[in-house]
N, C-alpha and C positions, 0 to 999 in steps of 0.2 A: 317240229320237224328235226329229226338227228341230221346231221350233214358234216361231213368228214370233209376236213378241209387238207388240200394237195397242195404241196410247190415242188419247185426242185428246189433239192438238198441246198442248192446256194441260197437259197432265200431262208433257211430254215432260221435263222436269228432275226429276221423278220417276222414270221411265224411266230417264234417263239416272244419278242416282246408285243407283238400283239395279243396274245396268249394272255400274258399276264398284267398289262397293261387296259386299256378301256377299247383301242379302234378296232380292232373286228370280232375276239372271244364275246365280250362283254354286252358289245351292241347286240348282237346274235341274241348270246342270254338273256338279255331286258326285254329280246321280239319274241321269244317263248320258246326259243329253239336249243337246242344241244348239240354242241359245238365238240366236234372228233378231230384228236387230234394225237398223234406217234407221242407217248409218255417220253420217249428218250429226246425229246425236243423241249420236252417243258421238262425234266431235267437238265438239260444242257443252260436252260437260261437260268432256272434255281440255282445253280451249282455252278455257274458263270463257265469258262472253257475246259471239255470235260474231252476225254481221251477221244470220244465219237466225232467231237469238232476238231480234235487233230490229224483222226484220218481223212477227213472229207477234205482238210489243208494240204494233205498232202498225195491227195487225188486218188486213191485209194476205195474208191467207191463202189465198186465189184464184190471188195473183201467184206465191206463192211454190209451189203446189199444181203449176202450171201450168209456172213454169220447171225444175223439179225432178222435174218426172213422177211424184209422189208417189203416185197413187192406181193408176199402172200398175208401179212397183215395189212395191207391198205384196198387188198383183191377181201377180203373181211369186212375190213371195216366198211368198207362201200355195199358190201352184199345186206350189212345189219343196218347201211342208213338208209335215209329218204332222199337226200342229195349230198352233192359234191360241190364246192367252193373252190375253185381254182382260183390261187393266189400269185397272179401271172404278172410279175414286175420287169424292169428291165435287166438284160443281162447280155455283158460281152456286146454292147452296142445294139441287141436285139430289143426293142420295144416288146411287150406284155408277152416274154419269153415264155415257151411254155416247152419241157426239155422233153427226153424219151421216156425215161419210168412216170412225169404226170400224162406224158400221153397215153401210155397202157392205164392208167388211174380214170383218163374220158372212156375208154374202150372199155373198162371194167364198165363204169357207169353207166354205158349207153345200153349194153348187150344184157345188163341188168332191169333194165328199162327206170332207171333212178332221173330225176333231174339234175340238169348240169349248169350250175352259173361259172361262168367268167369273171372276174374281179375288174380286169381290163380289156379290150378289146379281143381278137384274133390277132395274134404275129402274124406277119409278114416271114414267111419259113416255106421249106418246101414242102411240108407236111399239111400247111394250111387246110387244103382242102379235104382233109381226113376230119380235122378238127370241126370245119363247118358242118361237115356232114351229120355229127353227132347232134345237130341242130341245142348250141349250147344261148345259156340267154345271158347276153353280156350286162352287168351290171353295171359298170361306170363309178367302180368307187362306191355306191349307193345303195348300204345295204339292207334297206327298206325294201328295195324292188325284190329279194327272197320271197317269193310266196310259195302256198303250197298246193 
């Protein structure tokens, strides 16, 4: 199964040593699946901090959304996969944060009719019950429970 895996931009150096690392690219790939994921993210860990991690430091994420087409390559990648992996850690004191562009990344997914895994639970947000509604299947860390 392809599945295009989302966070927000803040997690993306978690992403990215996942990526090249064993805990979640590699599991994925041993379970038979193919793992999507924004190339300037696995450049950015290749090439340790790269001009695109400077603007996202310095909040600038409009600009960089906008020069980069980010929200029309991952509205792609989700159209070409079979699922979505949301990689929802904490953030800013929010448990299994999950920001605005991966919430249009569930809304791409659902309206596609793709399946949707959670990495971590549902936040606690006001959006919550947008998110529920995509009827997404939380996975607990455990990513055996991917099926297709």
């Amino acid at each position: 199964m392809k599945i295009t895996i989302c966070a927000s931009m803040h997690f993306s150096q978690t992403m990215l040593d996942t990526k090249e690392k064993v805990e979640i690219m590699d599991q994925l790939l041993e379970m038979g699946h193919e793992p999507i994921i924004h190339h300037h993210y696995i450049q950015s860990v290749k090439e340790g901090r790269t001009d695109i991690m400077d603007v996202i430091d310095k909040g600038e994420h409009a600009e960089l959304k906008i020069k980069y087409d980010y929200i029309k390559w991952y509205y792609n990648a989700i159209k070409d996969s079979d699922a979505v992996l949301i990689v929802n850690l904490e953030k800013n004191g929010i448990k299994n944060y999950i920001g605005g562009n991966t919430l249009m990344e569930i809304g791409f997914a659902y309206t596609l009719d793709k399946k949707i895994f959670l990495l971590n639970g549902v936040p606690e947000i006001n959006y919550k019950d947008e998110i529920i509604a995509t009827k997404p299947t939380v996975i607990n860390n455990d990513l055996t429970k991917i099926n297709d």
